[in-house]
N, C-alpha and C positions, 0 to 999 in steps of 0.2 A: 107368393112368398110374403111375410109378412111386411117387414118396414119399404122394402125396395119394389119396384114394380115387379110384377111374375115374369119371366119368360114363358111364351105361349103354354098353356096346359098342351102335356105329348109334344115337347120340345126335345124329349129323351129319347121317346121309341119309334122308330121307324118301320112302316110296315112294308113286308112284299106283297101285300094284301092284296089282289086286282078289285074286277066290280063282283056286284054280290053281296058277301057279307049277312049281318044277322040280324035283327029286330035287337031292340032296348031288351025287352022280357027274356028273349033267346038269350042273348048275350049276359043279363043277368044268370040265370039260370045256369052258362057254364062258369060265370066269375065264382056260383055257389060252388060250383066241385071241383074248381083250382083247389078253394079252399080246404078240400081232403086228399091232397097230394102232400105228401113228408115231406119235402121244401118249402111249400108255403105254409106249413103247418110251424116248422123252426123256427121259418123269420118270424111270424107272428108272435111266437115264443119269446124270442130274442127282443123286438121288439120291445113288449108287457114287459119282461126282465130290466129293459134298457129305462122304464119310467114312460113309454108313449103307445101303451094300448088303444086300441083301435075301435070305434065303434062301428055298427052293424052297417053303416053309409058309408065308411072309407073308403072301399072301393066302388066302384059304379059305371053302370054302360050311358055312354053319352054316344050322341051321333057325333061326329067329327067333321068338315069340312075343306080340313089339309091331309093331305095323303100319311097320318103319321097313326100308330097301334096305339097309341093311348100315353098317359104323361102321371106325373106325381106335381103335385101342387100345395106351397104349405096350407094348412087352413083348410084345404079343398079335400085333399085326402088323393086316392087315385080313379083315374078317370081310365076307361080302355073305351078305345071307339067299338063300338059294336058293328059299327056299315062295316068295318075293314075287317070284321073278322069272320074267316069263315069254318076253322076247326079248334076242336078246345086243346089243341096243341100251340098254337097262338097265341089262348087267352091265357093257358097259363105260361107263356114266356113271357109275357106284357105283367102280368101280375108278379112274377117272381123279380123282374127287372128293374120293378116300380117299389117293389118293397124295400131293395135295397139304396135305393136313394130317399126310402120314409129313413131307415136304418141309421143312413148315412146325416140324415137331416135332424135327426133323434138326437143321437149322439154327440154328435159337432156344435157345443150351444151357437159359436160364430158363424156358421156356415152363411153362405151370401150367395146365393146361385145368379146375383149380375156380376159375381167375383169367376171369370173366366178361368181362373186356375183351381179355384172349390168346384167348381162345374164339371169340368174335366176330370178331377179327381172322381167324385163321384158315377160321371159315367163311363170311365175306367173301371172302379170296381164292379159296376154295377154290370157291363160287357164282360167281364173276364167270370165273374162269380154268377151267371145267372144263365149260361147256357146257352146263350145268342151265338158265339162262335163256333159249337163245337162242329165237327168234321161235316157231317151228314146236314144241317144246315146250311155252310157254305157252300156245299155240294148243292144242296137246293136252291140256293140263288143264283148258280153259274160260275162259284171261284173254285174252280181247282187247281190246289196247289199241296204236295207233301209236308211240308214241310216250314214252320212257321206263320199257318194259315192261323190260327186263331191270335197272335198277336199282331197280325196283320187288318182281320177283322176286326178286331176291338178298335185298333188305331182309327181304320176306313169309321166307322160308327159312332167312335169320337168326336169325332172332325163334324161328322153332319148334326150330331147334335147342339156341339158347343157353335157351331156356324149357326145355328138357327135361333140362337142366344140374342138379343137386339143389343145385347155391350160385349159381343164379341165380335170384331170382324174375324175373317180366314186367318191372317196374318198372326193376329191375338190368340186365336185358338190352336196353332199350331204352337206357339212358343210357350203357352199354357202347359198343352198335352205333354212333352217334352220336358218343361220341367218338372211336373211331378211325377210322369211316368212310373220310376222306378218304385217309390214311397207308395203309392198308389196300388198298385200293378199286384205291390204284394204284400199289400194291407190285404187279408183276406176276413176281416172280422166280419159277422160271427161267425162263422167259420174256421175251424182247426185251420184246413190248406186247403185250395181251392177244388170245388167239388165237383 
């Protein structure tokens, strides 16, 4: 982030990833054909529209070290860990999840990501608009539940990313989440309604 210290690159995504994973080149290689899926084709749109087009190094496979899918970073652009990833189902949840907090960071000229409630805000939208909660995912990680699951996930996802904030403790990012929740939740920009 620019004036204030960064919270860790991939403080945002959390992976189910186990061991395994992909080479830098591999994982380059499917970052290339996120980039021809109609989601991330928009944001990128949106994006250039919004005044913060992207060059050809925005996104990028880096190895990782913490168990996390990859992060957005100002300055840096986006980062997806490669070791953690092992289907291009993954990368491009990491890339579309990351885009909307470039989106998010575009837009907002104030935005302050050691600002625990701009944090949360962001990865509120960025959980609810990018596909991280829907049914068949929480299915895949073990939560089943009918009813209220993906506003349940975003909250669970929330919480771990802004906790891993170094100016957020738990306590902060729970009273964060909460207050902007609503504002948030359904800001669905760029986006008509959440898709």
């Amino acid at each position: 982030m620019a004036d204030e210290p960064a919270p860790e690159p991939g403080s945002s995504s959390f992976s189910s990833a186990v061991n395994g994973g992909k080479t830098l080149e591999e994982c380059q290689d499917m970052i290339q054909r996120s980039l021809r899926i109609p989601m991330v084709k928009f944001l990128l749109k949106h994006l250039e529209q919004a005044g913060c087009g992207i060059g050809d190094r925005f996104i990028k496979a880096v190895h990782c070290d913490k168990q996390i899918a990859g992060g957005y970073a100002r300055g840096e652009g986006i980062l997806v860990c490669g070791n953690h990833m092992n289907i291009q189902d993954e990368v491009n949840q990491v890339v579309i999840h990351e885009l909307i907090h470039a989106f998010d960071d575009c837009r907002a000229a104030n935005l302050n990501w050691a600002n625990c409630a701009h944090h949360a805000c962001s990865e509120i939208r960025a959980g609810h608009l990018s596909g991280d909660c829907h049914y068949k995912r929480e299915l895949l990680r073990g939560f089943v539940k009918i009813r209220g699951h993906e506003q349940d996930c975003v909250r669970r996802r929330v919480m771990k990313s802004v906790i891993a904030n170094p100016y957020c403790s738990e306590a902060a990012a729970k009273d964060a989440m909460e207050a902007v929740w609503d504002v948030c939740y359904n800001d669905t920009q760029p986006f008509d309604r959440a898709p």
